[in-house]
C-alpha positions in Angstrom: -22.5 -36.9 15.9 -24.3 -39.6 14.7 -26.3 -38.7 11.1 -30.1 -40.0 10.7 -30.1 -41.2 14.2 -33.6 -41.0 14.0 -34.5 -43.0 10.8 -36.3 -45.8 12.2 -38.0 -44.7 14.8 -39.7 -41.8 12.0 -40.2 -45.1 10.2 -42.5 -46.2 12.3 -44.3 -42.6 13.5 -44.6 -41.8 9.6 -46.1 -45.0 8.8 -48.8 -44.8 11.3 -49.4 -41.5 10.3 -49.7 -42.7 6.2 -52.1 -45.5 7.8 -54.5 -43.2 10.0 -54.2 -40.3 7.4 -58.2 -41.0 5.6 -57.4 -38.1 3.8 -54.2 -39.4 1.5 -55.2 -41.6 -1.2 -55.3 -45.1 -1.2 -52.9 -45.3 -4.6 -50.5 -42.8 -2.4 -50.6 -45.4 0.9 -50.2 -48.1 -0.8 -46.8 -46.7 -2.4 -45.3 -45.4 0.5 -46.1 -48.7 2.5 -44.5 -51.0 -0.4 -41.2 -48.4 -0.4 -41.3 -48.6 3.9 -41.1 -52.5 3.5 -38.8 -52.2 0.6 -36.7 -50.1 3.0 -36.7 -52.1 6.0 -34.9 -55.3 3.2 -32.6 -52.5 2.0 -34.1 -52.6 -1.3 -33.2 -48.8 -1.6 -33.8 -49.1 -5.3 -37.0 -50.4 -5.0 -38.2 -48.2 -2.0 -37.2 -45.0 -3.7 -39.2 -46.1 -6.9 -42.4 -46.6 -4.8 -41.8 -43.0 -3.1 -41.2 -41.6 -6.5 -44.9 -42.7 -7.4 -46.2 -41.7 -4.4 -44.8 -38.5 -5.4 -46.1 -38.2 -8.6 -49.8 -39.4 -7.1 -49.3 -36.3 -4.5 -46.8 -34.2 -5.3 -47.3 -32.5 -2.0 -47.1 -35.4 0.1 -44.5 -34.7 3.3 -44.3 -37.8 4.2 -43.4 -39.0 0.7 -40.9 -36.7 0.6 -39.3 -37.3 3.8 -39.2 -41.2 3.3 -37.7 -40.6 -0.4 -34.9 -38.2 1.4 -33.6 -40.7 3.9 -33.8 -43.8 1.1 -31.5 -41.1 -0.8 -29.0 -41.1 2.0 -28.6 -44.6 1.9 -27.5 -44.3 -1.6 -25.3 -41.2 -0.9 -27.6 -39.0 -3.1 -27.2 -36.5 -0.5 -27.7 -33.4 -2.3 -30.9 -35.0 -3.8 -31.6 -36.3 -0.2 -31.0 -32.6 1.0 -33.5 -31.3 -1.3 -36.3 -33.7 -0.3 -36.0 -33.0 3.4 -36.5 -29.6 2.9 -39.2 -30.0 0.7 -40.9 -32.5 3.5 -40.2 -29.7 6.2 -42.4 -27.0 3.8 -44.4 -29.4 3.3 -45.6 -30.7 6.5 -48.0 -30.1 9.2 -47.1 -31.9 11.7 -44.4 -30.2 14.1 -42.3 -33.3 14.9 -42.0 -34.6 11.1 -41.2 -30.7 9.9 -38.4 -30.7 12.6 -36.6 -34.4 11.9 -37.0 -33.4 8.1 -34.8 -29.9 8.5 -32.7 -32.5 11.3 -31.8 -34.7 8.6 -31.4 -31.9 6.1 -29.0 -30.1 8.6 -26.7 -33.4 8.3 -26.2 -33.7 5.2 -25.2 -30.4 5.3 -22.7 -31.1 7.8 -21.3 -33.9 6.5 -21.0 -32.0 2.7 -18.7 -29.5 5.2 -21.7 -26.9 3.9 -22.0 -25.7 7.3 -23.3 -22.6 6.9 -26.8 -24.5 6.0 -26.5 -26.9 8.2 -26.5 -24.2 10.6 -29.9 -23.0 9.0 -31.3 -26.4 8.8 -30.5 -27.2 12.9 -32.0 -23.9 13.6 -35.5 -24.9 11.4 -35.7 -27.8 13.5 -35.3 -26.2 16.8 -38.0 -23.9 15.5 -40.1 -26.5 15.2 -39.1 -29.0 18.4 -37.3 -26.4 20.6 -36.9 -29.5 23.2 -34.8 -31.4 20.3 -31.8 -31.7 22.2 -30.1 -33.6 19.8 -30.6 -31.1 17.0 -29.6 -28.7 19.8 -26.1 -30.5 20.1 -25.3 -30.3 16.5 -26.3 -26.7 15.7 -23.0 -26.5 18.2 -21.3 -28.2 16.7 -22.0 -27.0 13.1 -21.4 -23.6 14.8 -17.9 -24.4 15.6 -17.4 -26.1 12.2 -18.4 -22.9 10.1 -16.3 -20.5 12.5 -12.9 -22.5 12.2 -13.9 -22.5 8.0 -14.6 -18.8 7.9 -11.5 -18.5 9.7 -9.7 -20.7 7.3 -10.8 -19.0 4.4 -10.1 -16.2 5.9 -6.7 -17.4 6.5 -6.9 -19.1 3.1 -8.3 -15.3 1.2 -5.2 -13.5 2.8 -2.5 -15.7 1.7 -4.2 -15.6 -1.7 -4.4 -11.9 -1.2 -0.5 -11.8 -0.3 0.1 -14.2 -3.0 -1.4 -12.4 -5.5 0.1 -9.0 -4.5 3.8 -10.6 -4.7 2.6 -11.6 -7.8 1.6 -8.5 -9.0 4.4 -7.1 -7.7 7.0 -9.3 -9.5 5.4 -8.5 -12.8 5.3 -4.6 -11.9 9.1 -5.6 -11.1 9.3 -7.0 -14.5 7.6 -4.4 -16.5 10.2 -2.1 -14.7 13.0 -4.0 -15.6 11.9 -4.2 -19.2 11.0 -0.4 -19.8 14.6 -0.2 -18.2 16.3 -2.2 -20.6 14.3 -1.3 -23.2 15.3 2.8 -22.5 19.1 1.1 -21.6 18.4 0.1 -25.3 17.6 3.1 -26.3 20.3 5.1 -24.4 23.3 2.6 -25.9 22.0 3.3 -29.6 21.8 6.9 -29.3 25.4 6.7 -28.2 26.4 4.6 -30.9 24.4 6.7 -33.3 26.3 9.7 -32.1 29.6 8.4 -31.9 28.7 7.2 -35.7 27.9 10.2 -36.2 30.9 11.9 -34.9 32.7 9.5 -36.6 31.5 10.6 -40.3 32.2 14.4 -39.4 35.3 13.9 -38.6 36.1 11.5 -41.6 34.3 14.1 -43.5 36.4 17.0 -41.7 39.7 15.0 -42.5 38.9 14.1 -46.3 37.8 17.9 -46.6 41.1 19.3 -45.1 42.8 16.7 -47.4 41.2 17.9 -50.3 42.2 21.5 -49.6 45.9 20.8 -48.9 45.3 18.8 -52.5 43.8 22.0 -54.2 46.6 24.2 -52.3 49.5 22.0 -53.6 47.9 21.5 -57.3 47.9 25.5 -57.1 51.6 25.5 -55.6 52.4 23.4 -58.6 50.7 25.1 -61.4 52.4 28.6 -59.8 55.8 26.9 -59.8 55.5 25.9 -63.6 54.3 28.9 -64.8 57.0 30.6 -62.6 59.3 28.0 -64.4 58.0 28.8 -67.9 58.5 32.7 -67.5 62.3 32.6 -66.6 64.2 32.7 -70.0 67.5 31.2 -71.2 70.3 34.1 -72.2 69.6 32.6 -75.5 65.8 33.0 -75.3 66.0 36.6 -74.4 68.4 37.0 -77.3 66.3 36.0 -79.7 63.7 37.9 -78.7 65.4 41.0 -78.7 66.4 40.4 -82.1 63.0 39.3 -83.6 61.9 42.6 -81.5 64.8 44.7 -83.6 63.5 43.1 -86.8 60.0 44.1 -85.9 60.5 47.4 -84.7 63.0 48.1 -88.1 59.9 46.9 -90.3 57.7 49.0 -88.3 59.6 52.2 -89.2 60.2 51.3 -93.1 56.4 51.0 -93.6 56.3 54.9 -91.7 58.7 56.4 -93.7 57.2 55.0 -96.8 54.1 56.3 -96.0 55.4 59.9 -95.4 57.1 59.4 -98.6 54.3 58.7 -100.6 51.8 61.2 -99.2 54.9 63.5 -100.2 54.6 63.1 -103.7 51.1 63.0 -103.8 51.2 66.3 -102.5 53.6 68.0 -104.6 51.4 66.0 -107.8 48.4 68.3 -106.6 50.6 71.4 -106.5 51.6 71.0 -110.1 47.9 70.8 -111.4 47.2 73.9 -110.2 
């Protein structure tokens, strides 16, 4: 494909049309004609500053617009160039100039890989020229261009799409694994909780039954010694006996001397009578 094939030759066209249009303003002629000579020296700055006033003379001036566009290409302003065209193809009345401006419009479109509008641009300009053959040629192949990118993106979206679900996968793997380990955790300190646990009961059981077997053999003990302390020596048992004799003898001295007394008290009374 060859882009702005048709530059020069709308060179010419437009500038005869800025020279026989008695309608545009001198001020407005005279800029595009100094940009168009600017141009044809490859003064690009210069020719786009001349557009630019014609521009701001008459903002609605097509022609303007398109020349302004295609000094923009050669300056690789192409989105700015892009712009412009389509402005100049809203902007115009004349069929053929509407239809090169969407042409041009369509490549930059094409060569930004924005095929999409380049296939909206190539079909303006077939609205306009339907004979345009070579606008004809590139809407084909702009065509082909945006089916093999929708199919790449397609391409491109799915393996995103798998990519993302492997992704989202490996983290739900993850997660799993985590609340796993985490209830693994969990599971292995209970155990150790109950097994500590266990542990202390049974400490608890042994020290108890140690304690008791303590108690029981303090009791054995103290039963033993008072066992021991109860058994008397032949010698101890005598002397009991004896201090029992002794006490016993006492016993019945004080009872006879009490009958004895309550005797003679008695036979005292008899007397007084």
């Amino acid at each position: 494909m060859k882009p702005y094939i048709i530059i020069l030759l709308l060179l010419t066209i437009i500038t005869g049309q800025a020279q026989q249009n008695k309608q545009t303003d001198k001020a407005v002629t005279k800029y595009i004609n100094k940009g168009l000579r600017s141009y044809d020296k490859a003064d690009y700055n210069e020719a786009e500053l001349n557009f630019r006033k014609a521009l701001a003379k008459d903002p609605v001036n097509a022609i303007a617009a398109y020349n302004l566009g295609l000094t923009q290409t050669e300056q690789d302003k192409n989105l700015e160039a892009a712009h412009y065209f389509e402005k100049s193809g809203k902007q115009a009345n004349e069929p053929l100039l509407k239809s090169k401006a969407y042409f041009n419009q369509g490549n930059v479109w094409y060569h930004k890989k924005k095929y999409e509008k380049a296939v909206e641009a190539y079909k303006n300009a077939l609205r306009q020229n339907p004979e345009d053959e070579e606008a004809r040629y590139n809407l084909a192949l702009a065509q082909r261009k945006l089916k093999q990118q929708q199919k790449n993106n397609k391409n491109k979206n799915n393996k995103n799409k798998n990519k993302n679900n492997k992704q989202k996968k490996k983290e739900q793997n993850k997660q799993k694994k985590e609340q796993q380990d985490k209830k693994n955790q969990n599971k292995n300190e209970q155990k150790k909780n109950n097994k500590n646990n266990q542990n202390k009961e049974q400490k608890e059981k042994q020290q108890g039954q140690k304690d008791r077997q303590k108690q029981k053999g303090e009791k054995k003990q103290q039963k033993q010694g008072q066992k021991h302390k109860s058994k008397l020596t032949p010698q101890q048992v005598k002397q009991i006996l004896v201090a029992l004799k002794n006490k016993e003898q006492k016993t019945q001295k004080k009872i006879k001397a009490k009958i004895l007394k309550g005797q003679a008290k008695k036979q005292k009374q008899e007397k007084d009578w």
